[in-house]
N, C-alpha and C positions, 0 to 999 in steps of 0.2 A: 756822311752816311752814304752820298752816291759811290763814294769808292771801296766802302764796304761789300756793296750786293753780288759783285761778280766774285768774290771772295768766300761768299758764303753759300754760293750755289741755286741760286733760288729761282724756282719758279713761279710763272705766273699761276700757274694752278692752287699753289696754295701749300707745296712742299717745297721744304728746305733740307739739301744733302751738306751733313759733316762730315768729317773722316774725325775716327774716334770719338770723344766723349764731350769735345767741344769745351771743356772746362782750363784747358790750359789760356794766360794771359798774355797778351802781346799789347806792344806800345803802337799803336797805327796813327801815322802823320799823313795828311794829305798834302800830294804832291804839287796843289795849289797855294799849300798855306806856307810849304817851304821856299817856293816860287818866290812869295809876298814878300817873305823875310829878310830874303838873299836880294830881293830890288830895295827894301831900303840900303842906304848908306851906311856901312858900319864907324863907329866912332875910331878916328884915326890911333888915337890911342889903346885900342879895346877892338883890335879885327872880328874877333871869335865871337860869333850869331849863336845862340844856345837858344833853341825850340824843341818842346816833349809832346807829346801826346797825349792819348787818354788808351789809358790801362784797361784793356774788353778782353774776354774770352767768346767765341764762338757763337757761345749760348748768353751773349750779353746782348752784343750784334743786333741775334734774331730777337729778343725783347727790344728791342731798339727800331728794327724794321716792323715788327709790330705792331708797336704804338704808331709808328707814322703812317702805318698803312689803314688804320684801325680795321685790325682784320689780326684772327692766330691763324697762323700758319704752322703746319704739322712739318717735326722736323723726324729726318731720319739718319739715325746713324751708324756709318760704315765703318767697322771695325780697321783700325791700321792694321793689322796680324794678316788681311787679305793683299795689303803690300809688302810682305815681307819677301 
């Protein structure tokens, strides 16, 4: 989750900025847990380390920082069309 927050824009005040609608999914791996995988030994027969993550959109996240914060936090969001 720590490497979620800067990701989702968040302030301590109690708002969180998206870009867009925040519903699109992405696979987020922490660059700890790849770390972990890559120091064990792989089997001399079987190189290839196969690690996945967990499937969030935007507005999963912020239910996620949520609950651990036990606090809602008001999200706001920025149309992509202002980056085009």
């Amino acid at each position: 989750m720590e490497n979620l927050i800067p990701l989702i824009g968040w302030h301590r005040a109690g708002w969180v900025v998206i870009l867009g609608p925040g519903t699109t999914t992405t696979i987020y791996i922490a660059i700890r847990d790849i770390a972990e995988m890559l120091s064990a030994k792989p089997s001399v027969q079987n190189p290839i380390v196969e690690f996945g993550g967990e499937d969030l959109s935007m507005l999963n996240c912020v239910a996620q920082l949520q609950e651990a914060l036990e606090r809602r936090l008001r999200v706001l969001h920025v149309p992509l069309r202002l980056f085009d």
